[in-house]
Every structure is written in C-alpha cells, then in structure tokens.
C-alpha positions as CSV (number, residue, x, y, z in Angstrom):
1,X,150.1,82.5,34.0
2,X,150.9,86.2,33.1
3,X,152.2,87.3,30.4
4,X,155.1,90.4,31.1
5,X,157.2,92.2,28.7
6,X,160.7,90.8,27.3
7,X,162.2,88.1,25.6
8,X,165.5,86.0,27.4
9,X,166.6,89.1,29.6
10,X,163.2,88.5,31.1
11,X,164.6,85.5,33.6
12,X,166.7,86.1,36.6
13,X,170.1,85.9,35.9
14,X,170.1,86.1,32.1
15,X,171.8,89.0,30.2
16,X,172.1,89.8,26.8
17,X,174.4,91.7,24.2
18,X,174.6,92.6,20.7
19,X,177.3,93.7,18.2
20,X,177.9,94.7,14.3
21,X,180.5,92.4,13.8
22,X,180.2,92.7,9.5
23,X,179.6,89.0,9.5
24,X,177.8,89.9,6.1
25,X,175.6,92.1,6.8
26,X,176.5,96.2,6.9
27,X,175.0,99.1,8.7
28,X,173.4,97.0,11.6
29,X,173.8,94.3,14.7
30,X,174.8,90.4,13.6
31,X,175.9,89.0,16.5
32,X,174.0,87.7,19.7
33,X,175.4,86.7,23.4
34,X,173.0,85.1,26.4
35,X,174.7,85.0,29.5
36,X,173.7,82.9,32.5
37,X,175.4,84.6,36.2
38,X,174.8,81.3,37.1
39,X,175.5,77.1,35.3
40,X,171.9,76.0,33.8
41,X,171.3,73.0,32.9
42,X,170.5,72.8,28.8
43,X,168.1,71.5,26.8
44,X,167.8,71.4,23.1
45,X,166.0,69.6,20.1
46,X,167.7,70.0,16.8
47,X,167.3,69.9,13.3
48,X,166.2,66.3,11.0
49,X,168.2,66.9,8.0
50,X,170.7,64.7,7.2
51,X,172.5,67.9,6.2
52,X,173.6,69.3,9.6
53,X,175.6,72.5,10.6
54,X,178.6,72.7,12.6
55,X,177.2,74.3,14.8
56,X,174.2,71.8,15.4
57,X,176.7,69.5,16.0
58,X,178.9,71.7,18.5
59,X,175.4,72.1,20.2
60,X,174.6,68.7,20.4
61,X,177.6,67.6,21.6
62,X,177.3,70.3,24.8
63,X,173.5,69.6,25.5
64,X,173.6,65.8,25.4
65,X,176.8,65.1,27.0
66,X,177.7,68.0,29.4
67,X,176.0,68.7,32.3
68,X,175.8,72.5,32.4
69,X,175.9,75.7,30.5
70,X,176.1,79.3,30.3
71,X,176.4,80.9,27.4
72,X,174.8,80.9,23.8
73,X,176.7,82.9,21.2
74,X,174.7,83.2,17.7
75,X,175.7,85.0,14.6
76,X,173.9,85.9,11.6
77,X,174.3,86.1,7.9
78,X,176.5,82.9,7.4
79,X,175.3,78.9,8.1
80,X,178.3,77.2,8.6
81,X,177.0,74.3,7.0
82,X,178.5,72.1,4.8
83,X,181.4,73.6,5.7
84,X,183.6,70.5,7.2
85,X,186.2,70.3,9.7
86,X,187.2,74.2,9.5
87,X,183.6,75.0,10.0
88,X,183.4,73.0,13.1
89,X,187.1,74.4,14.1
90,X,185.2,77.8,14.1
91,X,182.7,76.7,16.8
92,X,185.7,75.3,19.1
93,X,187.3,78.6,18.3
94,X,184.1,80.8,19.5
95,X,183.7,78.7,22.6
96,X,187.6,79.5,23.0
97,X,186.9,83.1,22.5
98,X,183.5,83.2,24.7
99,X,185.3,81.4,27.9
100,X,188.1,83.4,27.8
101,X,185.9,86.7,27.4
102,X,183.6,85.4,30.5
103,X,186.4,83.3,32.2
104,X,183.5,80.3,32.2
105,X,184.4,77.1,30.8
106,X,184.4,75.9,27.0
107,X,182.4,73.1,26.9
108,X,179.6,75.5,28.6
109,X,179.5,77.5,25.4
110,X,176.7,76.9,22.9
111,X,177.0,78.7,19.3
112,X,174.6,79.2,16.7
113,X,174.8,80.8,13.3
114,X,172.4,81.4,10.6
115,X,172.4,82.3,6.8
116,X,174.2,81.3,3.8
117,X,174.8,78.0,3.5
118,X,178.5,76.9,2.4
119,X,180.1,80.2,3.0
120,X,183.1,80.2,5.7
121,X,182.9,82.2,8.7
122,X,185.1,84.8,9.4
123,X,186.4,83.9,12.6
124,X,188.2,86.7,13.4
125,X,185.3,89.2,13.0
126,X,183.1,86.1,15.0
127,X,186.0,86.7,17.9
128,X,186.3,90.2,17.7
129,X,181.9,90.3,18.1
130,X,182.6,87.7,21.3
131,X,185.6,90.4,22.9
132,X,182.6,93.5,22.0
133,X,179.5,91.9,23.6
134,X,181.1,90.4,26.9
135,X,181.8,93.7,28.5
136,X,178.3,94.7,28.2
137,X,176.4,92.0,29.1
138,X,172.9,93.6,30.3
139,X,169.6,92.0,32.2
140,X,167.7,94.6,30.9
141,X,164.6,93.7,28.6
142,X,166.4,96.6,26.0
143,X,169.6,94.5,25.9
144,X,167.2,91.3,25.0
145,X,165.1,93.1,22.2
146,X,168.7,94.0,20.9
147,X,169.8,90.8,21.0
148,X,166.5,89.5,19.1
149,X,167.3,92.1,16.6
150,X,170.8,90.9,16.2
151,X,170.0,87.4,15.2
152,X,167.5,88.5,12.2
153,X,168.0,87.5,8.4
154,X,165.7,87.9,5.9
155,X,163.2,88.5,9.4
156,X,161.1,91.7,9.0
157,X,160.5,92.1,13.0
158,X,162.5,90.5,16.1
159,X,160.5,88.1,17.8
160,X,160.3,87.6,21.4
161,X,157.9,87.0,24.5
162,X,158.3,86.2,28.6
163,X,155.8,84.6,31.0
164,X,155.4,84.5,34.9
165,X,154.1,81.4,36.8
166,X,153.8,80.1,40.1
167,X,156.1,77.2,41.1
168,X,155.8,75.9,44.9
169,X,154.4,79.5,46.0
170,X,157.4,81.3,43.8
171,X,157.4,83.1,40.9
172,X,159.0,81.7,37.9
173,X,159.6,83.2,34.8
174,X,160.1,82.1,31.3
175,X,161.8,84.1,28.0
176,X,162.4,83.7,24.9
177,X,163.7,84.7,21.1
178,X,163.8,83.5,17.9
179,X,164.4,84.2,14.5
180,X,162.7,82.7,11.3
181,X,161.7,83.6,8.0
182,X,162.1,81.3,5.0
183,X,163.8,78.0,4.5
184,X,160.6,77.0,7.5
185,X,158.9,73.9,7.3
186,X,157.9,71.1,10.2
187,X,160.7,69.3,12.0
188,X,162.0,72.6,12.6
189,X,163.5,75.1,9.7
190,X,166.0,77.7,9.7
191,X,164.8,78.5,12.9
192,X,166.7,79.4,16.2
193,X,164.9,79.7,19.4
194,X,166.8,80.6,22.8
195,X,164.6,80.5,25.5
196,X,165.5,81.1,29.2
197,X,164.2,80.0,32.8
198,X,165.1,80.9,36.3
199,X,163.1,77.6,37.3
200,X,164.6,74.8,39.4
201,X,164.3,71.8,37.6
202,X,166.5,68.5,36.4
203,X,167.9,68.4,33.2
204,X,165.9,65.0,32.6
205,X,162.4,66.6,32.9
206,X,163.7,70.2,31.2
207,X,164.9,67.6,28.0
208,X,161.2,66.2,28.9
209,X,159.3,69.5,28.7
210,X,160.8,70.5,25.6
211,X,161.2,67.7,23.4
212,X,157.5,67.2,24.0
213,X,156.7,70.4,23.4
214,X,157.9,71.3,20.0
215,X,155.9,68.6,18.4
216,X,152.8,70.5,18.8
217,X,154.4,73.8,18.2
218,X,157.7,74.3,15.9
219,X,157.5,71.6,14.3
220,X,153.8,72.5,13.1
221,X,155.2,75.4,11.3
222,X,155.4,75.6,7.8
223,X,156.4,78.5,5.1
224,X,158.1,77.0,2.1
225,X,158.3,73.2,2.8
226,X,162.1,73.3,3.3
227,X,163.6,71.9,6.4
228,X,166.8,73.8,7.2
229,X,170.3,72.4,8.1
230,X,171.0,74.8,11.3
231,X,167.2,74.3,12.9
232,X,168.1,74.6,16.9
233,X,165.9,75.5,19.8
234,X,167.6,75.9,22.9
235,X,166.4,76.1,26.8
236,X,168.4,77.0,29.6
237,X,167.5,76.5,33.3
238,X,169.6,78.3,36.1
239,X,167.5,77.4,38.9
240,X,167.6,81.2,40.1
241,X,163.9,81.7,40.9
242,X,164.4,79.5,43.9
243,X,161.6,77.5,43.8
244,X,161.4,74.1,45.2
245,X,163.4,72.1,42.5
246,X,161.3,70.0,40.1
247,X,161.8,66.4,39.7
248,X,158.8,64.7,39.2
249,X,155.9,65.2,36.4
250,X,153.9,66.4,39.0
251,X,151.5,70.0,39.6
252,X,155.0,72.4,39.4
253,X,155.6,70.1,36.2
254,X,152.5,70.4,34.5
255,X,152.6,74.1,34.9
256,X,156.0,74.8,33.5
257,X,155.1,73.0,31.1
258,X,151.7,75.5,29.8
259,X,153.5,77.8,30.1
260,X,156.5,77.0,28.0
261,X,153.5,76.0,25.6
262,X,152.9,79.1,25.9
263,X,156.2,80.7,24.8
264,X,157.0,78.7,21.8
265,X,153.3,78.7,20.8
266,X,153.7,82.1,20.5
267,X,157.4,82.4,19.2
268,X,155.9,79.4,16.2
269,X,153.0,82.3,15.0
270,X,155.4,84.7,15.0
271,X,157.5,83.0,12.4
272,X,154.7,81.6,10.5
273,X,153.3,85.0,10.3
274,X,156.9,86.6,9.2
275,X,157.1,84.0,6.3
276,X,159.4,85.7,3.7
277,X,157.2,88.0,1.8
278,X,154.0,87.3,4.0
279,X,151.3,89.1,4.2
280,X,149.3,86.9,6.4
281,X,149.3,84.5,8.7
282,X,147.7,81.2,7.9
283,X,146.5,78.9,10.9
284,X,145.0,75.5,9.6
285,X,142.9,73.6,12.7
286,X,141.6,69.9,12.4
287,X,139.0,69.3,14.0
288,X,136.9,66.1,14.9
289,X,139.8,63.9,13.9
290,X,139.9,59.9,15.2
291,X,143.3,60.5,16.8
292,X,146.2,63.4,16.9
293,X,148.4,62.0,14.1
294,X,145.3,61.7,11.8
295,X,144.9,65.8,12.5
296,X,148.2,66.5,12.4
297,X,148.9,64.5,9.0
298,X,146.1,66.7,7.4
299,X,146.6,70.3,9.3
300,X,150.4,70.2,7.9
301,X,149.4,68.7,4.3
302,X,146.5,72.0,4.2
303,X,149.5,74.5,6.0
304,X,152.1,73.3,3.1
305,X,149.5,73.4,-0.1
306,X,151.1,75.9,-2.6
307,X,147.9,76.3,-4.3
308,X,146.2,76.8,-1.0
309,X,148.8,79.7,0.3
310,X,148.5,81.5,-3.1
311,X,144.5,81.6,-2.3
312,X,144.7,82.7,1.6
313,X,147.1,86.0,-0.8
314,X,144.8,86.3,-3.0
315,X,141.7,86.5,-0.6
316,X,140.2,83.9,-2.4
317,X,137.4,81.2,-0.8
318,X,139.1,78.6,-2.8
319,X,137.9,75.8,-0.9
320,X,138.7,73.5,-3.1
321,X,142.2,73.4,-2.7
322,X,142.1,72.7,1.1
323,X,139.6,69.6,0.5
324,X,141.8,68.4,-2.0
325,X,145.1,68.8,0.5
326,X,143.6,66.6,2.4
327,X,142.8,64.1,0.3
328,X,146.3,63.8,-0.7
329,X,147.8,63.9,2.7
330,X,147.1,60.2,3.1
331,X,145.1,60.4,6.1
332,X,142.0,58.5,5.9
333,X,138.3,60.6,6.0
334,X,134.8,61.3,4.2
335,X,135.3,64.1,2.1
336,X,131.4,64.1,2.1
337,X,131.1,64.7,6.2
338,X,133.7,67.1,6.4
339,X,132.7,71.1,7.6
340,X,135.3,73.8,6.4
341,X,135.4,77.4,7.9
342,X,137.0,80.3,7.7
343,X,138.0,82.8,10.5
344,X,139.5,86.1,11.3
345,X,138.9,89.4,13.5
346,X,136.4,90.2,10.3
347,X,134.3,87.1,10.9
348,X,133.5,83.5,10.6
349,X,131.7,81.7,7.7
350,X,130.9,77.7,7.1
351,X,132.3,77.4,3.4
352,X,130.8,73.8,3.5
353,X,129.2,71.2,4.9
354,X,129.2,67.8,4.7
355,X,131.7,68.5,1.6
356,X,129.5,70.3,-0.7
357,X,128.8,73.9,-0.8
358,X,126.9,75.9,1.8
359,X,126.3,78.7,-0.9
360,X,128.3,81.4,1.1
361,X,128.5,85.4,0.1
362,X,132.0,85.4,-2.1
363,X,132.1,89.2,-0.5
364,X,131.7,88.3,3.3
365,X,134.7,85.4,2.7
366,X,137.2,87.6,0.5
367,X,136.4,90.4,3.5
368,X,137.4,87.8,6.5
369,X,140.4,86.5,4.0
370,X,141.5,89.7,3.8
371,X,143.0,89.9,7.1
372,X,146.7,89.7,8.1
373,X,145.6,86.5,9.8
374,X,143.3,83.4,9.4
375,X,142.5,80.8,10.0
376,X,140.7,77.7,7.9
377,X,139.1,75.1,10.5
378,X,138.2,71.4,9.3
379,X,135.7,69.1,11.2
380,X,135.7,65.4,9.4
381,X,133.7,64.4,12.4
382,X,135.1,60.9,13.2
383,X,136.3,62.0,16.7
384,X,137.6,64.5,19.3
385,X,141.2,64.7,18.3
386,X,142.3,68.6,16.9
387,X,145.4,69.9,15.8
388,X,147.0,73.1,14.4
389,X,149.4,74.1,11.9
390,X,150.4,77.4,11.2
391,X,151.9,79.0,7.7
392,X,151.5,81.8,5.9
393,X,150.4,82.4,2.3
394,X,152.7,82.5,-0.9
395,X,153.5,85.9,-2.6
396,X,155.6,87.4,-5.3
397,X,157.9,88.6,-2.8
398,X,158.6,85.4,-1.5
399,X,160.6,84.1,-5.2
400,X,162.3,88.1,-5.5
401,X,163.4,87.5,-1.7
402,X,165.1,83.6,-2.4
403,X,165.9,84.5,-6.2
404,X,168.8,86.7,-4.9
405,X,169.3,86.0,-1.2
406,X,173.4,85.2,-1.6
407,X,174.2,88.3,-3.8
C-alpha cells in the first residue's frame, strides 16, 4: 500500500467542486459536490440516533434500495434535522437540482448537510450552490482539498487522505474526506465521511468492507460523548481502475479492505485530534484483554472520561482517573494486574504495574503529556485481544465554542 497525495479527487473518475453559497456562513466556501464520470455502486453506514436528519434518510433510501450512484452534494452550516416533511422536500429538491445540472438521474443523488439542528435550509441558495459547482467539476487533487474545505464547521483544518493498492496486477486507489469536530462520540457523530474508489467490486462486499470497517474505526471515536443526528459515511465504487471485479472475500478482498482501514483509520485521528477546542490528541489502547468487546468496552469508557480528558490538557499523570474508567465501564478485570503507560514522540513511561504505583518522575510524564498527541496503553493481562479508541482532551475552549455555536 502507498500512501499518495489527495482526498476523493484522488480516484479515477471522481471530481470535485466547491461554492460560497451563504448557507450560514459568510466570507468562505459551504457547499461540496463529488462527481462520478461513471455509475458507482454506494455504500454507506449511518447514524444510531433515533433522532435522524433528512438527509440520512434521503441517503438511506438511495444506498439501500438503488443500485447505483453518482453524485454526493453536502452543505454546511444547517442540519436539516428535525425539520419534517419540508426538510426532506429539500433533499428531493437538491437531487432535482443536482440531475438536472449533471443530466444524471435523481435517485443517483446523495445529499448531506451539517450544522444547526432545527434550522430550515434555504433551498434556493442550496440550488443556486448545485447550478455554481456543476460547471466546474475538477479531478484535480486542488478541487478535492477545496471541497474538504467546503464542508467544515466548527473544523479547524480540512481533512483528507488517498491510498494506492494492487488489485489483480492493477493499481487501485482509494480517497477520502471528512469533516468533524464536536457533537463526536462512538456510533458515529456529526461526522461525514465521503470516500471514493476506482475499484471493481459488488455492492454486496463494498456494503461488507465498510460496515465492518467503521466498527474498529469511526465508531471508536469520541470527543464529547454526543452522538449526532446527521452521522453519514459514504463509499462510492465506479469500477474505473479496471481491475478484475471483486466478488469473493478473497486476496483482492482482503487488500481493499487494509487499505480502506487505512483511510478511515486515518480520517478517525484526524477528527479525534480536531476535537472542538483540542489541543491533543488522545489515543486509549487495551491491551491483554480476554476478547475484543472486553477492550473495546474499556478503551471507549477511558476515551469518554471527562476527568481523564481534562488531565491529558492539563499534562497531568493522573492515573487514577483512567483505572477508575475502567472500573466503571463494566467490563470485568483485576485492577491489581493491570500495567498503564503513557506515550508520545517525547517518550514512554510505565505509570503502574500490577495496579499500584511504579514511582515514575512527575517531570518525565507531564513532558511526554505535553505533546499534541498521546497515547495511554492498558495491559489487564487476561488475553491477547487489543483495541483502540481515540479522543482528545477537554479544554475551556470547548464550552466557549458550544456555549454560542447558533448565534
């Protein structure tokens, strides 16, 4: 696997646009078009809260029950959710507007929005975006970093990466962008992900690859515990690379399938590590577990600590605070076996063993917690499962950010 330059422009076939089309926001892009030149077959995993946006539900509707698609159009600055039958009006009405501006057809249109929740969208200005992007529909990786710009909210850098494999002797490629900041927490979060492919493969195992796929990536993100209404990831295959089409869970599977671990591995640190008012990123790794839920039960219950994030700010060994996540998680271990370290580019340094103490330099830990990331690492010993959760720690900014995000 090799990893290139780019985000979903990356991909043969896959071009990108961006517009300022005052959805809320003044002085800078909002709006976000992926184009396919040719049909792809969809994937998509969507959000768990009862409480789901219109355009979730457009989504679903296109990825479960349509065989193709070609176009994604995401705004940002307003939810639509909880917005009722005009909201989901506005999502036919932006399909109507894409597949007239790219003469493709409607129920090959995929929409996406982001921001406040309740507030209406103004579908003119949405249309008006749609009629501005088609014309300049670009494969080059600049029109793709634009388009990851466009789809920001309280985001303090675009996010986006691309990887090349081989795939029965020819080169495949995978892209992707995504946005998320706040409102982050497992079983996805205000979180959209579009990633692309040129790979041959059936719908079936595309569905396959990335429903099992997020579990150990997405939805092991956390930054304020609150799962969103509009949480959508969506992956597009248009078969352009060539390669001998994939139908089986065979060799060609298994390696499409690192390296889309790849991409949304990656894609997941970024938004942990953008966590509104972040200034770290904070990667929690069980180790030694009896089985994968075990770890994963107590890697997000260490990620999602309050008390813990406010230490990993505060550069403070508080080791307490993680042992004690843990113990309320309601997985079952020995606190007294259990190792704790902490890591970063300054270091590494065994905080305790067996549950007690190892008598560590306060200086050497606050130096290798001072970095803008690390990473605690628990071994209860009971086994060889592992997991990891990523966060990011609690600040002041974070309250002043969500205090006033609708005025």
């Amino acid at each position: 696997m090799k990893v290139i330059e780019g985000g979903v422009t990356a991909a043969k076939g896959f071009l990108a646009a961006s517009a300022a089309a005052h959805i809320k926001y003044e002085g800078r892009t909002d709006m976000a078009m992926i184009f396919s030149e040719a049909p792809c077959h969809a994937a998509g995993t969507f959000t768990t809260n009862v409480v789901k946006a219109a355009p979730v539900k457009w989504d679903q509707e296109i990825v479960y029950h349509h065989q193709d698609a070609r176009a994604v159009i995401c705004n940002s600055g307003i939810a639509n959710a909880c917005t009722g039958e005009e909201g989901y009006s506005y999502c036919k009405k932006t399909a109507e507007a894409a597949a007239e501006a790219l003469k493709i057809p409607e129920d090959s249109v995929l929409v996406a929005s982001t921001g406040v929740i309740g507030m209406q969208l103004p579908i003119d200005r949405i249309g008006d975006g749609v009629r501005m992007m088609a014309p300049v529909l670009d494969g080059s990786l600049e029109a793709g970093t634009a388009a990851a710009k466009a789809i920001m909210t309280t985001d303090t850098v675009h996010k986006e990466v691309a990887v090349q494999i081989e795939v029965g002797g020819t080169t495949v490629t995978i892209g992707g962008m995504c946005k998320g900041s706040g409102m982050i927490h497992p079983n996805m979060c205000t979180m959209l992900s579009f990633l692309t492919t040129d790979a041959n493969i059936s719908k079936e195992l595309l569905q396959q690859a990335l429903s099992e796929d997020i579990k150990d990536t997405y939805n092991m993100v956390s930054v304020d515990g609150d799962t969103s209404t509009n949480d959508t990831v969506l992956l597009l295959a248009n078969g352009m690379a060539g390669n001998p089409v994939i139908r089986e869970r065979n060799e060609d599977y298994h390696a499409f399938a690192e390296a889309l671990r790849y991409v949304n591995t990656t894609l997941s640190r970024k938004i942990a590590g953008d966590g509104e008012g972040a200034t770290a990123l904070f990667e929690v790794k069980i180790i030694g577990a009896a089985d994968k839920a075990q770890a994963v039960t107590l890697s997000k219950s260490v990620v999602t600590s309050s008390l813990t994030k406010a230490a990993i700010y505060g550069h403070d060994a508080n080791w307490g605070r993680i042992l004690c996540a843990m113990g309320y998680s309601g997985a079952q271990f020995d606190p007294e076996k259990v190792d704790l370290y902490f890591e970063s580019r300054a270091g590494k340094i065994k905080i305790i063993e067996n549950g007690v103490s190892t008598g560590y330099s306060e200086e050497e830990a606050t130096k290798i917690l001072s970095e803008d990331e690390v990473t605690a690492i628990a071994d209860i010993k009971m086994g060889s499962a592992s997991a990891t959760a990523w966060g990011c720690d609690l600040t002041y900014d974070y309250v002043k950010i969500n205090a006033d995000y609708r005025s």
